[in-house]
N, C-alpha and C positions, 0 to 999 in steps of 0.2 A: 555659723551653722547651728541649728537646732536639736537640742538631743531627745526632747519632748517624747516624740515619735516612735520609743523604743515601747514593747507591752511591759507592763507590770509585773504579770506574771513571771517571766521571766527573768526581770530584774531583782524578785523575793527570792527563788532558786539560786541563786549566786550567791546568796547570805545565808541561808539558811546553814546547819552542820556545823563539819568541820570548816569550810571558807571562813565561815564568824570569826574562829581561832585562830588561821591565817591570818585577816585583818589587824586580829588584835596583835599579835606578837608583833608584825609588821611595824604597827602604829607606837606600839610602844619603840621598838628597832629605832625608827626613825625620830621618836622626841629627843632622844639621845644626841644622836647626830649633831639637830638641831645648834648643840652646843658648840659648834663649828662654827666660827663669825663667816668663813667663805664662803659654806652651804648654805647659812642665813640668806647671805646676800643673792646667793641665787635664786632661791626662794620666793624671797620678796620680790624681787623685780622679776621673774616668770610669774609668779602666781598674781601678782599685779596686772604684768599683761594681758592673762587669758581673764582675767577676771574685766576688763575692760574690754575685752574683743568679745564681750556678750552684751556688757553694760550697753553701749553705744547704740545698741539696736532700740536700747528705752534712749536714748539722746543723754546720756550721762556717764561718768568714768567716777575714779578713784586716783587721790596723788599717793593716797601712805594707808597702806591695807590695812596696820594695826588701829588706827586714826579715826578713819572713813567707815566702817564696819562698825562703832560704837553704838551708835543708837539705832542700829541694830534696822531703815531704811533700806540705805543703798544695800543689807543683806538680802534682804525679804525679794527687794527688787529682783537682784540678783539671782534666784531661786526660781520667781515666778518666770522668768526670760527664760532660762534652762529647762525647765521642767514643761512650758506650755499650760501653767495650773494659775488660777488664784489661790492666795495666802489669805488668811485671813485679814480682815481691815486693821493697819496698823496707828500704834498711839501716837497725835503729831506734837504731845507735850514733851518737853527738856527737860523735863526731872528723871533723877537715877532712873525712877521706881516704872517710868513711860520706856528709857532706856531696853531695862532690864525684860519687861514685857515682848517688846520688839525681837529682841536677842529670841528668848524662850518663843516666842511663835515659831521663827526659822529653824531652830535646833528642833522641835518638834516637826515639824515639817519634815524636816533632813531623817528622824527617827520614824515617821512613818513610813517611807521610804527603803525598813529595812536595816539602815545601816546605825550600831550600835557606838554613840560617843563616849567614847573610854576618857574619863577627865577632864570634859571637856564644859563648861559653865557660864552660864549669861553672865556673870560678876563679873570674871575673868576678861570677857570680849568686849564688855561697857568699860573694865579699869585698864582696856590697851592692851590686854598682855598679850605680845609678839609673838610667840612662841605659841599658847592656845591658840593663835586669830589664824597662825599659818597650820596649824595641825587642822582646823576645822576647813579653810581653805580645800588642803590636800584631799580631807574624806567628802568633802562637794565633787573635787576633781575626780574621785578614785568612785563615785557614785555613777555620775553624770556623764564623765569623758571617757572612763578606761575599764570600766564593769563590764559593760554592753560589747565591748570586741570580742569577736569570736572567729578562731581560725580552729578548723580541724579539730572540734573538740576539747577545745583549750580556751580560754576565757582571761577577761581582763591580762594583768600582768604579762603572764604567759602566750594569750592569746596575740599582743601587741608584738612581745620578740622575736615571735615564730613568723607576724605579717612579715616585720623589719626584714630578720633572714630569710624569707622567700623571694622579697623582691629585690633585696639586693645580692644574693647569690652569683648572680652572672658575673659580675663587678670587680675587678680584681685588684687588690688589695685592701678588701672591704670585709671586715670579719665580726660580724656582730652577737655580742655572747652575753651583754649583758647593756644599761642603761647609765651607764658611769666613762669606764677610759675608751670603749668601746666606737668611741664616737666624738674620742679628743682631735683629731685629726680632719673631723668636718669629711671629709670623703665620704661616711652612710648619710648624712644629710642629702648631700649633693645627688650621691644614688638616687635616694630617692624618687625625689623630684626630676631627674633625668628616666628612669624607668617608667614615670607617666607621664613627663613632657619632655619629651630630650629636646624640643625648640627650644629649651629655655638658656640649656646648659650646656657648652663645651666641656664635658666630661674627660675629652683624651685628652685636654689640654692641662689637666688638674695634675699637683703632685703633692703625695703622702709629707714629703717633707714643706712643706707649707699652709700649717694648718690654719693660720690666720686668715690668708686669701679665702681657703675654701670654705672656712666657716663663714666668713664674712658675703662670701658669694651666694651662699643657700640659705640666709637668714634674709638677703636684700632681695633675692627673687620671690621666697617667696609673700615677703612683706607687699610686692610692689604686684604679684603676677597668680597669687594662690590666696591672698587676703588672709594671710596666715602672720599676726602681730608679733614682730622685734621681741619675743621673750629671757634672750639670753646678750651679752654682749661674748663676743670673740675674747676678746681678754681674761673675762671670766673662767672661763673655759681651759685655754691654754695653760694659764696662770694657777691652775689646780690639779693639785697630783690624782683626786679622784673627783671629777663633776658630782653635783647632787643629784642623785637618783631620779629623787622626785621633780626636781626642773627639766631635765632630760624628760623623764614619760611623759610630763604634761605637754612640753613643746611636740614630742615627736604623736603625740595623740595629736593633737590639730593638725597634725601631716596626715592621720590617717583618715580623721575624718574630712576632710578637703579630697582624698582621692577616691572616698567613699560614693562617693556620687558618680565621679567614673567609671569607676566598675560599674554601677549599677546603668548607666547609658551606654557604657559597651555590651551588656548583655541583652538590652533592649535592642541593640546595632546589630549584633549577632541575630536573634530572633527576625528583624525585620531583612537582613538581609536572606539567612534563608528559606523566607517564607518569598520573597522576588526572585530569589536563584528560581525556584520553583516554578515560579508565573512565568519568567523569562523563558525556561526549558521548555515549560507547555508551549508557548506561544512561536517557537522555533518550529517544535514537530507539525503545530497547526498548519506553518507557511508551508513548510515541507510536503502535508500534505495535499496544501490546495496545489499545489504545483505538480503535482506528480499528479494527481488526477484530471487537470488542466492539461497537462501535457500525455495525456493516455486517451480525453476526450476527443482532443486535437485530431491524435493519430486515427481514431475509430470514424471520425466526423469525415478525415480526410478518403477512408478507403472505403467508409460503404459507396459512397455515388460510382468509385472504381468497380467494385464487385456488383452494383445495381446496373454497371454499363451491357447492353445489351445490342450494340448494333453490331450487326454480322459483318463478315470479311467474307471475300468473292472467292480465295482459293483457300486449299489445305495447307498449304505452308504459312498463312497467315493466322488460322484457327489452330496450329499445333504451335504457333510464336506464344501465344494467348495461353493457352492451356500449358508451356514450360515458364512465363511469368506467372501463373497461377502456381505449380511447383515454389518456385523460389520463395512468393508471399508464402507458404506453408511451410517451408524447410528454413526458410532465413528471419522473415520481418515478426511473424507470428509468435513465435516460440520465444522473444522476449518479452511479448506484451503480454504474453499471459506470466511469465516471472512478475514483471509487471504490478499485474492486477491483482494477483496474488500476497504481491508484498506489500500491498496500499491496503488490500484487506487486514492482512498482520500488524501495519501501522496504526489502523486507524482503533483499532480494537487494544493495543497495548497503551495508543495516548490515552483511550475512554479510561482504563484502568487504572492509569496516573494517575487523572483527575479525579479521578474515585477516590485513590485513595490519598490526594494530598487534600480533601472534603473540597473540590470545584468542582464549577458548574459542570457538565455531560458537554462533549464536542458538538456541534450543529454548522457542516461544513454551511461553503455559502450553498447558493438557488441552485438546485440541477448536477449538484459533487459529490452528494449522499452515496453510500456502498449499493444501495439500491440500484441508484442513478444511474453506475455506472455497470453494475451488472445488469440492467435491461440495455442499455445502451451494446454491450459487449454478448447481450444477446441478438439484441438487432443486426450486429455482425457477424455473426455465425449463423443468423438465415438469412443473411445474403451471401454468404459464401458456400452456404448448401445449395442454395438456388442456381449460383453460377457456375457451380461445379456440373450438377447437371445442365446446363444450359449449353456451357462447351463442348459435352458431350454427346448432348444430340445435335447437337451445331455441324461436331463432325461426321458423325453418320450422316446428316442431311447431305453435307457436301461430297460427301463420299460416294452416295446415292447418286447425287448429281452428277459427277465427274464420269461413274458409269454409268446414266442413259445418255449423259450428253455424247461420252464414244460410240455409244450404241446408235447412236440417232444420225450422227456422220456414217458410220459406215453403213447404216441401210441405204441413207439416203445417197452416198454415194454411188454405191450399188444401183440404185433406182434411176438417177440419173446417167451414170453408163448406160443402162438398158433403154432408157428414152435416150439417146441422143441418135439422133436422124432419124428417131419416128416421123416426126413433122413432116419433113420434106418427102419421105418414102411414101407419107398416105396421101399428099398435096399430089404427089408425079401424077401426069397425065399420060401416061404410058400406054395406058388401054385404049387410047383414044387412036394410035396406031401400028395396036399388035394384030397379028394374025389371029385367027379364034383358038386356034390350041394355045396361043398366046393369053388370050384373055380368057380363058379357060382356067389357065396356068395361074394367072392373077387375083383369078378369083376365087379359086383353092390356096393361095396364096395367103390373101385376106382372109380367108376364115381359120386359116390357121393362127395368122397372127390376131382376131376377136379372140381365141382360148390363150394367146400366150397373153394376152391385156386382159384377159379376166384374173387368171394365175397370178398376175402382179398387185389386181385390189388387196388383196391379201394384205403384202407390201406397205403400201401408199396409208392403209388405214394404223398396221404398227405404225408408218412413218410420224400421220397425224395424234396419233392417242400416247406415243412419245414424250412429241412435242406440248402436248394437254399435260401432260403431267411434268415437265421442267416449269410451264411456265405457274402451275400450282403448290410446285417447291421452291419457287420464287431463284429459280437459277438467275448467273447477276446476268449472262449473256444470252436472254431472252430473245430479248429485239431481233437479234441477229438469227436466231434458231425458226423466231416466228416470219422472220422474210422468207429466209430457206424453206422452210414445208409450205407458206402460202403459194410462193413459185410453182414448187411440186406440184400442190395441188390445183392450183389453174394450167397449168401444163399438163395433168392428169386429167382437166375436166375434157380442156382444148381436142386431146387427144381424143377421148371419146367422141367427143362432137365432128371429128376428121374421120375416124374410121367408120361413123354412120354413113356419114357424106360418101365415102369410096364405096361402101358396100353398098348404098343405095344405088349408085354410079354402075358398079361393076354386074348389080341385077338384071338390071336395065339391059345391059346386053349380054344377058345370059343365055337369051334364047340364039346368041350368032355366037356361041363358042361352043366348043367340043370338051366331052369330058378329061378333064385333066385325066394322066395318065396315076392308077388308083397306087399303084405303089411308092410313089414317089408324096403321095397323100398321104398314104400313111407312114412313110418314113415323119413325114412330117409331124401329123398328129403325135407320132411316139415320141417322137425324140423333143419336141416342146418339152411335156411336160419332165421328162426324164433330163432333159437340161435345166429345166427350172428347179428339180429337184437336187440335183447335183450344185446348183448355184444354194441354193438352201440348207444342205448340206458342207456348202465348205463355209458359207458363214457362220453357220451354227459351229463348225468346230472352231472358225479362227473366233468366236463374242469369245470376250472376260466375263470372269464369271467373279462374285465373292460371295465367302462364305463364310460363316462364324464359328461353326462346330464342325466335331469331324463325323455326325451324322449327317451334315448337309453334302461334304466332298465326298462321302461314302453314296448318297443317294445318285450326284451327279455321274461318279465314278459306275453307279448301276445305267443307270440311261445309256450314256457311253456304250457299255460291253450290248446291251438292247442294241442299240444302233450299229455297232458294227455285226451283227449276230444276220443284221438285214442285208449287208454286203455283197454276199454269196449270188443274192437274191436280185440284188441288182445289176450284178455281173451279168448275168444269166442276159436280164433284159438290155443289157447295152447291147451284149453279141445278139438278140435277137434284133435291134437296132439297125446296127451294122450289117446282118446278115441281108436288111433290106435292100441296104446300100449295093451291095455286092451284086446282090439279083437283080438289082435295076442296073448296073455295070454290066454285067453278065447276057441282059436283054439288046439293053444297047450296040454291045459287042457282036451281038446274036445277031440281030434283026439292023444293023446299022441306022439306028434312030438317029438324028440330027437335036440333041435338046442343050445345043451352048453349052456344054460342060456343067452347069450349076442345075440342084435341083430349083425349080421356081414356083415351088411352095415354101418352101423355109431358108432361112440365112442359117441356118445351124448346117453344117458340115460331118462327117464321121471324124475329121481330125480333131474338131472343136471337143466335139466327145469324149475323144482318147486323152486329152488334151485333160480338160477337167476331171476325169477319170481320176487320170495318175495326181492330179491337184489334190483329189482326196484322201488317194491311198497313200499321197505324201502325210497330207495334214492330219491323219488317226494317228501314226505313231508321236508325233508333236501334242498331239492332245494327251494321249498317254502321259508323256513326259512331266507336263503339267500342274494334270493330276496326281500324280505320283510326289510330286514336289508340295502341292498344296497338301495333301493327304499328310505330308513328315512335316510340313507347318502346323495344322491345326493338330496332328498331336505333338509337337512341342507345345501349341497352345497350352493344350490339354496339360504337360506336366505341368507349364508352371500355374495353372489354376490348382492341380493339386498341390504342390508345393505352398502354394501361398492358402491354400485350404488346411494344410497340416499345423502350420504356426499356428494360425489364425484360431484354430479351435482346440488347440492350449493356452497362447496368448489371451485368450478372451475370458475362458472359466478360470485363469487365473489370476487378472484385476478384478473381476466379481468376488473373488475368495479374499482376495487383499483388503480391498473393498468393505466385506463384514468382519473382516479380524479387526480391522481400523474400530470399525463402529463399536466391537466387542469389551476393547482396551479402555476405549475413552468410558464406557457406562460401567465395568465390574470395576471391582474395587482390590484388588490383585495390590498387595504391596503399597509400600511408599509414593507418594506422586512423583519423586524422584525416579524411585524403580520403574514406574507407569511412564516416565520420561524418557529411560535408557530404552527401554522395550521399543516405546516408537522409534527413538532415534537409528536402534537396532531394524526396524522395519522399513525404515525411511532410507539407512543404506540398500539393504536387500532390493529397495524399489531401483533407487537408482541403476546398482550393480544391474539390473534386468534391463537396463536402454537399450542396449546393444541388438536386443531380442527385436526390439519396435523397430532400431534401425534396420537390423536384418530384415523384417517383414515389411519396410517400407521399400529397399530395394525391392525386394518381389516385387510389390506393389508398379513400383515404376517401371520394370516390365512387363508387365499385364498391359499399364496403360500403354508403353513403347509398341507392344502387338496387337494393339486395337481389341484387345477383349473386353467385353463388356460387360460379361455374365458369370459365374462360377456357382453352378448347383451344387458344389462340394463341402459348401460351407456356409451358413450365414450371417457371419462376419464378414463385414464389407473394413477399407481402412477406414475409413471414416467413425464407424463404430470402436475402432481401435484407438483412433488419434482423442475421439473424446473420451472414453474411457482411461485412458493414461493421463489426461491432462486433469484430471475429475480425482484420478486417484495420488497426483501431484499434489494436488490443490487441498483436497483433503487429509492427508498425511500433513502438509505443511499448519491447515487450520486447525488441527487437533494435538499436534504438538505446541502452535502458539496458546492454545486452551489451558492444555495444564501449567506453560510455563507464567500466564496470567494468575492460574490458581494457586500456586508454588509463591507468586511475587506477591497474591493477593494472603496468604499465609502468613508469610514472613511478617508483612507489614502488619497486619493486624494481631497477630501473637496468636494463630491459631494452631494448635494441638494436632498432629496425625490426627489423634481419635477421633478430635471434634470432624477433621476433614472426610473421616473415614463416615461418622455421625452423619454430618449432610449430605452424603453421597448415598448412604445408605437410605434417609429420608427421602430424598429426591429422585431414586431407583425406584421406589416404593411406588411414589404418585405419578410417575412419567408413566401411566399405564399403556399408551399408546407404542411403548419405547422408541422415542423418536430422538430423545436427547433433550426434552424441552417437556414442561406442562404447561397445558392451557390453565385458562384463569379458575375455572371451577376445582380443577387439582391441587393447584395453588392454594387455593383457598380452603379447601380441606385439609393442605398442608401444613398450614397453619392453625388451625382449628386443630388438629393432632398435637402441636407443640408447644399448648397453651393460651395462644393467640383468641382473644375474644374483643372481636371488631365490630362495627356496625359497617354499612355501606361507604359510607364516607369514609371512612379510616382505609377501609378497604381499597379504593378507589386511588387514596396520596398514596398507598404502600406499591398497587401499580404501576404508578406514575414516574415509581423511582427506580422496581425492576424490570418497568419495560417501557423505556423514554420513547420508544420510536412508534409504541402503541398497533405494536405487532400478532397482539393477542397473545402473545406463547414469553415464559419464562426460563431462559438458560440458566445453566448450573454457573454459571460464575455470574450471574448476576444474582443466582438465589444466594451462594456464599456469601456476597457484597452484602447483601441486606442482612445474613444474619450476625456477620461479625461488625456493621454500620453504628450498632449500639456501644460497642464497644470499644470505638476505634478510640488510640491515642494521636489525636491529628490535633495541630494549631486552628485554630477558630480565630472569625472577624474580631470578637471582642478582646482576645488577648494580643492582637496585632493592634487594634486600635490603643491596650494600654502602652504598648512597647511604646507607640509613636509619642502619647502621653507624657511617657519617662524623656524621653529626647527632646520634647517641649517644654518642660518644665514647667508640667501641670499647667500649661495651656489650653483651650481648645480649637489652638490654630497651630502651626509650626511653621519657620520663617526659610526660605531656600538657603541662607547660609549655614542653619541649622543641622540641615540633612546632607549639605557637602561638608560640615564639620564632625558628621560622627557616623557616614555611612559613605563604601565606596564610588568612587566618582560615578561610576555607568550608572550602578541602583541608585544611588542620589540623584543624578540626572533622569531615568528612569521615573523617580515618584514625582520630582517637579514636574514632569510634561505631561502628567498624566492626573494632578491633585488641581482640582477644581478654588478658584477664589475663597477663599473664607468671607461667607458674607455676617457673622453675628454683631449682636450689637459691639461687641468688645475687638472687633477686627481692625488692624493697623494695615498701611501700605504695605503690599507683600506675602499677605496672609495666605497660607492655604491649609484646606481642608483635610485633614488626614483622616478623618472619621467617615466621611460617604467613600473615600479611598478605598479605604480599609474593607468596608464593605462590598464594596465593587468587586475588590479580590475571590469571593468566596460565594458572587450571583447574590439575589435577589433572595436564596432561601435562608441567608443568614440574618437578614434585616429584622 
């Protein structure tokens, strides 16, 4: 081991004062001693030793210190190995005077150096003398080996016994107080060496009363295993009531400087492992993130094409299937992707902030996973889920539309066809061909009565048709079937006309051979037609369904109704004058004994028919009533619960708009501690939550409103929808504003920034956010700096961008404005002192070998930099090589290069 390496400096401060006076009393202490043949002998054979475990490195040794040191060579040599200096060129003549020359170089040498020779003389070291050659020895040793340790403010001597008892302290029965009996027992030896290689040494197998094993044991490892030279024999040792001091320090200084260099690659092992603890962290959260938003794209990718589904279903029970699956995606699947998306935005903004502040590169997910990416993406679905909300909804109305003209179009057309059925054959009969003339009289008053009951049914036949025009224009699914049925109708309608031409032309024909129908039984007829066709019109009208949405529409129909029956009276009236006809043609009959077959024969209508439908109606007005009455206490319960769900709704709504700008308020003033500014939200963020109950509550309304088909509420205009993004907006928000400060809180700590200073750029960046939006564009920015001393050009300007707004966003947030101004500042590890850590673990290499870094870093990060360290390709590269300097760099991007 070489001591060369210590500063100068340093080494003159340890001599300097009072130490001098130390030295000195010391040195004289110790000539005394000297006078000891046992401490001689230690002595010499230690300081022989160490004095040959340097020699060797020049290819040479020493058998007899007093001897070999004369001519004053192997001294010089010996000097220049230790020190890393040349000596002056030494004289290669044998005479005293060449001798004596030699000596004096090295003792001057050794004096400038600092250290004062108290008695010590080139005569003396050229005539042998043992005693000088080993005092001059010790103050080499006490220069070179034991000056330079330093523990705790403690130096050489001290500095050495304080290492000894720190590291043997755990140790028990190890007590070291001093460099003499201290260490008769071999156990601090053994310590030692066990405390930085215990592979070496079975230490519990050791015992205090065996000091020759254990001496013998920590001189032979570490001769064989620490390159630390045999300086003492066991025997010596034992066999002396007090060891010599100074063979003890010298032997156990080559113990410390052998472990010296340990330390120093454990702290380099320390340095590089937590600079990969680090890398490893980052690169966890990265996987985490790609996956979480992998698996949020997933789900969004999977349910627009569901929410973009647009094909209709034929009935109402299968469009209210549809619109309670749409419930559930809103009440069930939704409400955690937006947890979700929300905590992927908090993640992905607290890794940026790691890698800010451990100085690595900015996150850059992969293609298409950016926070952007996935907020258009998760916009994308929430317009198609506004799109298919409304789409179900007028889906249902359509169908609903539909389902009533489709009953409306059956029972006209039923209707229509009761009334035609045996028209055909009754205008077909050839009857006339052999009645009597009051017969075909009768027939042909007959017919023209029945021409006005077939015009009174066009009426009929054309709702029948413009019905059916409009199912098949709302695309009803049972068309086909609607459009056979009125095509029927209507060629049975044409038919018909074209049959009753025929009979009437027929029955003209021989008009001139009949007799005038008898006039009152004509006009029973003409009346009672249309006054049955009226009554037929009237009891449909009252049995049609009706719907309605407000309770102005059942209030209007509820008026028409009381209008129609108002006309009752009136029609009474005309029934009895009806009947009254009937009577008086009974009454004439009666009279005058007419012969007319019992039936009148101009019309199929009867006075019981009449009576008959009469009472049909007077039944069906109180049934209509009832109806009405019941719609009427429907649509105002409508009504409540539109106001109900109107009353939440327009507090519910001005009060996340209020939350809303307290939030905004909190994050921009500068109110307190960012701690305090943290409790406040945290305190706000409960109060949001505690209010759920409110949204739940108004979302039941909600699903009664949709459960009673309404559609509309003029009471309020708060729809849920406005409700559901507003609360989700002010989740999202509360959550990103408390991860803000707690970034700015982590971004503090780490960089050792002050309140004030926090209070400082918060104030600054108040100032220039003139917009107050929470952000300044680049031109504020840029006066912002210009206010703070900042004197840039474009370029400057341009990389200063680059670094507060990577995503090139145009706008600058307050924790990235923070980031750049505490950036200068930061105490963060850099590429080039990770590259010297690897350095120290190479041993001054500029390659490092894989058994290298599983010898002095844990297995995973050892395995970790192998897999990842590129070939060493330099001229000086052996099998095996790898690179730890483009490593190194890789750690900390392309802007540390």
């Amino acid at each position: 081991m070489d001591y060369h390496h210590q500063q100068q400096q340093h080494h003159q401060q340890h001599y300097d004062g009072g130490e001098n006076d130390y030295r000195q009393q010391e040195d004289d202490w110790d000539r005394d001693l000297l006078l000891d043949p046992a401490w001689e002998k230690q002595q010499r054979k230690t300081f022989t030793a160490w004095c040959n475990s340097h020699l060797r490195k020049a290819g040479t040794q020493i058998e007899n210190i007093e001897e070999d040191f004369r001519d004053g060579l192997k001294l010089m040599l010996l000097l220049e190995v230790i020190s890393g200096e040349r000596l002056a060129k030494p004289e290669r003549g044998k005479m005293r005077v060449h001798k004596i020359s030699n000596v004096n170089k090295a003792l001057n040498f050794i004096t400038s150096k600092g250290v004062k020779l108290v008695s010590i003389g080139a005569e003396e070291i050229v005539d042998g003398n043992a005693k000088m050659t080993l005092g001059m020895i010790w103050t080499i040793i006490l220069r070179f080996a034991i000056q330079d340790i330093s523990v705790e403010e403690t130096s050489a001597k001290e500095g050495l016994l304080l290492w000894c008892q720190r590291k043997t302290a755990p140790y028990k029965n190890v007590n070291i107080q001093n460099f003499h009996i201290s260490w008769k027992d071999g156990l601090g030896f053994c310590a030692l060496i066990h405390r930085h290689r215990p592979e070496l040494i079975d230490y519990g197998k050791l015992r205090k009363d065996d000091p020759m094993t254990n001496l013998n044991t920590a001189f032979d490892v570490a001769e064989k295993y620490l390159d630390i030279p045999k300086m003492l024999d066991a025997e010596d040792i034992v066999g002396t009531a007090r060891p010599d001091e100074k063979a003890i320090m010298t032997y156990v200084s080559s113990f410390y400087h052998a472990f010296s260099g340990a330390q120093k690659a454990e702290t380099a092992a320390n340095r590089i492992c937590k600079v990969l603890a680090v890398n490893q962290e980052n690169e966890q959260l990265m996987e985490d993130y790609e996956k979480l938003a992998s698996d949020l794209l997933e789900w969004i990718r999977r349910t627009i094409p569901w929410l973009e589904n647009r094909a209709p279903e034929n009935t109402m029970q299968a469009m209210q299937q549809k619109l309670e699956d749409f419930r559930d995606y809103r009440r069930l699947h939704k409400p955690p992707k937006v947890q979700e998306k929300c905590q992927l935005e908090i993640n992905f903004n607290t890794l940026q902030t790691k890698l800010r502040l451990s100085n690595r590169p900015a996150f850059m997910p992969s293609e298409g996973k950016m926070v952007s990416d996935i907020s258009n993406a998760w916009g994308g679905l929430e317009g198609a889920e506004k799109g298919y909300e409304e789409w179900l909804l007028n889906e249902i109305r359509r169908l609903e539309r539909l389902d009533h003209l489709a009953e409306k179009f059956r029972q006209k057309a039923a209707i229509h066809e009761a009334w035609t059925d045996g028209k055909e054959e009754m205008l077909q009969h050839k009857d006339f061909e052999t009645a009597t003339l009051s017969e075909i009289k009768a027939l042909l008053k007959k017919h023209e009565a029945f021409e006005s009951d077939l015009a009174a049914h066009q009426d009929r036949v054309e709702q029948i048709a413009a019905i059916a025009q409009e199912l098949n224009e709302l695309e009803y699914y049972d068309s086909p079937s609607v459009n056979a049925r009125c095509q029927r109708i209507c060629d049975q309608w044409d038919l018909l006309g074209v049959l009753t031409q025929k009979r009437s032309e027929s029955l003209q024909r021989t008009e001139k051979l009949l007799e005038t129908i008898d006039q009152l039984y004509l006009e029973f007829a003409k009346r009672a037609a249309p006054f049955n066709n009226w009554m037929e019109g009237a009891m449909e009208d009252l049995q049609d369904t009706f719907i309605v949405h407000t309770i102005e529409e059942i209030q209007g129909l509820s008026t028409a109704h009381e209008q129609f029956k108002a006309t009752l009276p009136e029609a009474d009236k005309e029934r009895l004058s009806i009947l009254g006809i009937q009577n008086e043609i009974a009454k004439i009959v009666q009279t005058y004994h007419v012969n007319m077959a019992g039936t009148n024969p101009y019309t199929t209508i009867d006075p019981q028919e009449i009576n008959t439908k009469w009472e049909k109606v007077r039944q069906l007005v109180p049934q209509r009533d009832q109806a009405l009455i019941e719609e009427h206490a429907r649509q105002q319960n409508n009504e409540r619960l539109r106001r109900q769900f109107a009353n939440q709704a327009n507090v519910i709504g001005p009060w996340i708009q209020t939350k809303m700008e307290e939030i905004g308020r909190i994050s921009i003033e500068m109110h307190g501690t960012l701690e305090d500014q943290l409790t406040h939200l945290r305190q706000y963020e409960k109060s949001i939550v505690n209010y759920k109950p409110k949204i739940d509550q108004l979302e039941g309304d909600h699903q009664q409103i949709q459960e009673a088909l309404i559609f509309d509420n003029k009471h309020t205009n708060y729809t849920m929808e406005h409700i559901r993004v507003g609360w989700e907006q002010l989740l999202t928000t509360i959550a990103r504003t408390i991860n803000e400060i707690e970034n700015q809180i982590l971004t503090r700590d780490a960089k050792g920034i002050s309140q004030d200073q926090m209070n400082e750029f918060r104030a600054s960046f108040n100032h220039f956010d003139r917009k107050r939006t929470g952000m300044m564009d680049a031109e504020d920015f840029r006066a912002c700096l210009i206010s703070m001393g900042y004197n840039m050009g474009e370029a400057e300007f341009a990389r200063i961008m680059s670094i507060v707004d990577p995503n090139r966003l145009g706008v600058v947030t307050f924790q990235a404005f923070i980031d750049f101004m505490s950036r200068e500042t930061a105490d963060t590890d850099t590429a080039d002192q990770v590259m010297a850590s690897f350095k120290v673990l190479a041993g001054d290499k500029n390659y490092i070998l894989a058994d290298e870094l599983r010898r002095e870093l844990p297995p995973d990060q050892a395995e970790y930099c192998i897999a990842r360290m590129s070939p060493y390709t330099g001229p000086d590269a052996v099998p095996g090589a790898l690179d730890y300097m483009s490593f190194s760099t890789a750690l900390y991007g392309e802007s540390d290069l």
